[in-house]
C-alpha positions in Angstrom: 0.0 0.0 0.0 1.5 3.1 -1.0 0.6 6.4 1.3 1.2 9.8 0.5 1.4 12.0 3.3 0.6 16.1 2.7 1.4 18.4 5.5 4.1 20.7 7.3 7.8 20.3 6.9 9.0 21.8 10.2 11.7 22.4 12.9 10.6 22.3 16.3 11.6 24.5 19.1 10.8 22.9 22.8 10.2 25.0 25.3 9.4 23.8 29.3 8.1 25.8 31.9 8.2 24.8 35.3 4.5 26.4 36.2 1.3 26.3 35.2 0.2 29.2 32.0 -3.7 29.1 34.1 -2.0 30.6 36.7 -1.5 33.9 34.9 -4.1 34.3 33.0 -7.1 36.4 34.2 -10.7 35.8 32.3 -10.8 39.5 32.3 -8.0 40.4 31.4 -7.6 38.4 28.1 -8.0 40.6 25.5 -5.1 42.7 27.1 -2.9 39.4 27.5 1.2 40.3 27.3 3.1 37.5 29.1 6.9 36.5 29.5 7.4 33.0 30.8 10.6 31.9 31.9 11.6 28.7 30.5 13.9 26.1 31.7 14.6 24.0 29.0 15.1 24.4 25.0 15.4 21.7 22.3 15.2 22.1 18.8 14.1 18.8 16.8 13.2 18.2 13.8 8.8 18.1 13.0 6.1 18.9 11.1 3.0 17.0 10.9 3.5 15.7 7.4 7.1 14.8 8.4 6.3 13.3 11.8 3.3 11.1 10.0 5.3 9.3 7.6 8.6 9.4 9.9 6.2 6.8 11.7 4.9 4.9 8.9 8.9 4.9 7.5 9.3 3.1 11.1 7.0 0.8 11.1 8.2 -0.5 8.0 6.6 1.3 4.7 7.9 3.6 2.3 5.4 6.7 2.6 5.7 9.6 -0.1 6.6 13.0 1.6 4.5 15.8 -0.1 5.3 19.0 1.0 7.8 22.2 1.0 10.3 22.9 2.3 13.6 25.4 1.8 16.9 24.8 0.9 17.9 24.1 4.5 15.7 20.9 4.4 18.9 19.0 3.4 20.3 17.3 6.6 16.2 16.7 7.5 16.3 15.3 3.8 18.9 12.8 4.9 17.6 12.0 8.6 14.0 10.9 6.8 15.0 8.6 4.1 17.5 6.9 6.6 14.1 6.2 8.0 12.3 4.2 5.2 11.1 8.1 3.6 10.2 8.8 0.0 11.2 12.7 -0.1 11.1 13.0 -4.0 7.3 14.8 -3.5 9.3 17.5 -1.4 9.6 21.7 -3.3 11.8 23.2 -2.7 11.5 26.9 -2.9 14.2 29.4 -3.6 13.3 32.2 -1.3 11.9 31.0 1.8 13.5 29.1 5.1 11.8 25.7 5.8 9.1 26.1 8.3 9.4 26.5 12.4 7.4 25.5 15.2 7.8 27.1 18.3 6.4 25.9 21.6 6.4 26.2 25.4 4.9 23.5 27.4 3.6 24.1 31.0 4.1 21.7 34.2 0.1 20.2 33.5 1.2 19.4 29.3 -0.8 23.1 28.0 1.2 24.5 25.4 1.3 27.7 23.7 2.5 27.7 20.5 3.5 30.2 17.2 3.7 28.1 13.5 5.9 30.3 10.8 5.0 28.7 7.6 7.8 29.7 5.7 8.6 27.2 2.4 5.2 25.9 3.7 3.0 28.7 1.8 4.3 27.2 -1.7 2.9 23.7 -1.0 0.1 24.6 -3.2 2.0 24.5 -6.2 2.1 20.9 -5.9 0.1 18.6 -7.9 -0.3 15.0 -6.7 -0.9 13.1 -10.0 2.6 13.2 -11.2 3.8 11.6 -8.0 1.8 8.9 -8.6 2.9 8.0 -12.5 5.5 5.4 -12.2 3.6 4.1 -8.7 -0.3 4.4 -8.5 -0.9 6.2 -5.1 -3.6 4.2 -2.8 -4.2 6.8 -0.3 -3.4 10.5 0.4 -3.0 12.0 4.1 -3.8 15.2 4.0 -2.4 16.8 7.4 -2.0 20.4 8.1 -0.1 22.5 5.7 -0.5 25.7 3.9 -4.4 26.4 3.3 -4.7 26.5 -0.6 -2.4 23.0 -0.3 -5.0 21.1 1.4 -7.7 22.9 -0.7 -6.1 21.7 -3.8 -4.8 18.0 -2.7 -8.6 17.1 -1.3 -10.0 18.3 -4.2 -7.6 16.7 -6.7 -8.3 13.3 -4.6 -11.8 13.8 -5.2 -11.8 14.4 -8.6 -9.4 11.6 -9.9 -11.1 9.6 -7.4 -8.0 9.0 -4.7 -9.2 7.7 -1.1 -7.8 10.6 1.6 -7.7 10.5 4.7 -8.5 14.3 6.1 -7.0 15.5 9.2 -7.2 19.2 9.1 -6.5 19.3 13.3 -4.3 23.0 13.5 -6.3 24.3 10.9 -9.6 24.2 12.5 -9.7 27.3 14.6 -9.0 29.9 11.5 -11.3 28.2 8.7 -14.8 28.7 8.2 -17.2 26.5 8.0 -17.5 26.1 4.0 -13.8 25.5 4.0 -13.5 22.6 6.3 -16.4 21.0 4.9 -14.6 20.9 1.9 -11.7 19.5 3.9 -14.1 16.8 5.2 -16.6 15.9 2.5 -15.7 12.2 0.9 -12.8 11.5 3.3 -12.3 7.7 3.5 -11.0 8.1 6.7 -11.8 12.1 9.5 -9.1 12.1 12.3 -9.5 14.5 15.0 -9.0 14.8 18.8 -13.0 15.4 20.7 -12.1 19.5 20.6 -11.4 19.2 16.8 -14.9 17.0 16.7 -16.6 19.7 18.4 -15.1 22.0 15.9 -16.0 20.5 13.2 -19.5 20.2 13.5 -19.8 23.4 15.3 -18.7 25.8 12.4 -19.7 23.0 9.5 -23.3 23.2 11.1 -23.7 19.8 10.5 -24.6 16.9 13.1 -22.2 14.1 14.3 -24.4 12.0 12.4 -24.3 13.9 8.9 -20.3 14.1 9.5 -20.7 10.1 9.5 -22.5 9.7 6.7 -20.2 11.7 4.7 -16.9 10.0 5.7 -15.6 6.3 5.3 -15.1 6.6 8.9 -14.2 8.7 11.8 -11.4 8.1 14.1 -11.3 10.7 17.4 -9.0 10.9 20.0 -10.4 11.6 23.5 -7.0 12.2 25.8 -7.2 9.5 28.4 -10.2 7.9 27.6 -8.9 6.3 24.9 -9.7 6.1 20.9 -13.4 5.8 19.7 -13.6 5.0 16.1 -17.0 5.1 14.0 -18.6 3.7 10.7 -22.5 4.7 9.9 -24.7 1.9 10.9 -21.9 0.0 12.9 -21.3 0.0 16.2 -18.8 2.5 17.9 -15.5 0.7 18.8 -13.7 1.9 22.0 -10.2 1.6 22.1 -7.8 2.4 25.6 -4.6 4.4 26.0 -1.2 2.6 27.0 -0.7 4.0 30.1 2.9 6.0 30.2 5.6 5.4 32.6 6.4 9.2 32.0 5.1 12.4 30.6 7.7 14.0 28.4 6.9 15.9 25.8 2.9 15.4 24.3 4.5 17.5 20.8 3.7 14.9 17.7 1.5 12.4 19.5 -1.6 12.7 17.3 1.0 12.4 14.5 2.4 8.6 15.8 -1.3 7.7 16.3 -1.9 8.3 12.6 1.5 6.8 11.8 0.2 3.4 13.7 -3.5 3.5 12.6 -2.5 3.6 9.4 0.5 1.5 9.1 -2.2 -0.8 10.6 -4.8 -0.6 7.9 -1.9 -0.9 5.4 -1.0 -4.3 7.2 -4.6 -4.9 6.6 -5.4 -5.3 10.4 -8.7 -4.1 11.5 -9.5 -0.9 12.6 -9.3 -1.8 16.0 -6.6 -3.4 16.0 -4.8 -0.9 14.1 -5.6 1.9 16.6 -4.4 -0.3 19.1 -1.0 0.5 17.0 -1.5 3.5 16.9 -1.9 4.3 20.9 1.1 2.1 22.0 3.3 4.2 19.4 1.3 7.7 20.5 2.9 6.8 24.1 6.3 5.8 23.0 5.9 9.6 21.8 4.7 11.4 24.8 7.5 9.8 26.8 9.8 11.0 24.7 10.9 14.6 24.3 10.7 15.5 20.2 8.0 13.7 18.1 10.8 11.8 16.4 13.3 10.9 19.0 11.4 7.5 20.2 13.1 4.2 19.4 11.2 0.9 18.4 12.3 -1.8 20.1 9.9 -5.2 19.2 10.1 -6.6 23.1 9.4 -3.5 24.5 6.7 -2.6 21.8 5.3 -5.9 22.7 5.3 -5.7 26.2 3.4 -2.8 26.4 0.8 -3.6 23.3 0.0 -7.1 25.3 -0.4 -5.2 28.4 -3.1 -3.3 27.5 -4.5 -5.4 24.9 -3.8 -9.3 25.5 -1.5 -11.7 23.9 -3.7 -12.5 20.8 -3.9 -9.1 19.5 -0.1 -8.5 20.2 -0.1 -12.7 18.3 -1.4 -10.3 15.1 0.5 -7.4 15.0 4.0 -9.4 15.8 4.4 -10.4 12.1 4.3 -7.1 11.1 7.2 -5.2 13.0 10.3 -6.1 11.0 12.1 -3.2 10.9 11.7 -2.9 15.0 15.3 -3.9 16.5 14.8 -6.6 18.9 
């Protein structure tokens, strides 16, 4: 199964502070809000959504296509991905502008406060997807956030040559309007969002839960600690739980390793369950882990914690599967 993945080509700068951000913010006051925070800790890593996505999927032992842009200093990232199993020949690279950065501080409860300067990112929507799939037919599209007119353009070239996507618009919720992200939405084959996003969604779409099902394959939401609820119209809602972390590091990335595991699942052709049963235990290798790509795969540890949560027969079906996990 060949995936393309669309979305943000990024540094990361990781910021820690030791309080809590609630604790200086006053209701009243917002609309007058100029804070400093002091911060104890800084590392710069190497993200993006559409990066971290297929960094995963390159992990767990596929070859995703990269589509994105980035600028010319993209060439050391350009090295660290395809050392990971990534396809970067869908990556611009513009002329003029610096590849993206992502700066965030994270407080002592996991509340972050982030700024996103798109950079290289605002030319993504000069790609076009079709010649990327020529030589090797394209089976599904990620579309992730990235520059506006990007995802505009990808979903609706999937629509019209009739390529299954997966929409996760996520960051780009709280700017677009309601016609945009139904546009975003409409014929997805598969809707990933956390329960916020949800509310979102059908808050500025106007439409209902329901109407959002019937116009998806399916729809895959992330509800913090209570685990993964995944729907399909006229099927039953499947529950999936968390793996419990030993730590809390760093939470930057870990919707991206979820999507990186539910969909290296599907690819596997697991069930849905099972493959967001993938995508959890990988989502907590990530929030242990300070940067969203720092996290190594080890198959007795990835085991150990998979069987934990979900018994030994489902960890019997997914064991085949992680070959490019060192032991």
């Amino acid at each position: 199964m060949r995936i393309a993945v669309t979305g943000s080509i990024a540094t990361d700068h990781l910021m820690t502070f030791d309080g809590r951000f609630a604790d200086s913010l006053l209701k009243e006051q917002l609309e007058k809000v100029s804070l400093s925070f002091l911060v104890g800790d800084l590392q710069i890593r190497r993200g993006g959504v559409g990066c971290n996505i297929a960094f995963g999927l390159g992990n767990l032992g596929l070859r995703p296509l990269l589509v994105g842009s980035a600028g010319e200093d993209f060439a050391d990232y350009r090295s660290w991905l395809e050392r990971h199993h990534v396809d970067c020949s869908g990556v611009r690279i513009s002329q003029t502008q610096h590849t993206a950065r992502f700066v965030c501080t994270t407080d002592a409860e996991q509340a972050q406060i982030a700024s996103f300067y798109p950079g290289a990112m605002s030319e993504a929507n000069q790609i076009e997807l079709a010649p990327l799939g020529a030589q090797s037919p394209i089976d599904l599209v990620v579309i992730s956030p990235n520059d506006p007119e990007a995802m505009l353009r990808h979903t609706e070239e999937c629509r019209s040559r009739g390529i299954p996507f997966a929409a996760d618009p996520s960051q780009q919720l709280a700017w677009a309007d309601g016609p945009l992200i139904r546009q975003y939405v409409d014929g997805a084959t598969y809707l990933f969002s956390n329960d916020y996003e949800a509310g979102l969604i059908e808050s500025k779409t106007g439409w209902s839960a329901a109407e959002i099902l019937a116009k998806v394959g399916m729809r895959v939401t992330t509800h913090g600690e209570k685990g993964v609820f995944i729907e399909v119209e006229g099927a039953e809602t499947v529950h999936v739980p968390i793996v419990p972390a030993t730590k809390l590091a760093d939470p930057t990335g870990i919707g991206d390793a979820f999507r990186s595991g539910f969909l290296a699942g599907i690819a596997w052709g697991l069930t849905p369950e099972r493959s967001a049963q993938v995508g959890a235990t990988l989502a907590t290798l990530v929030l242990e882990t300070v940067g969203p790509q720092e996290y190594n795969l080890s198959r007795a540890a990835f085991l150990e914690r998979f069987t934990g949560v979900y018994g030994a027969s489902a960890a019997a079906e997914i064991e085949p599967h992680l070959v490019t996990f060192r032991p």
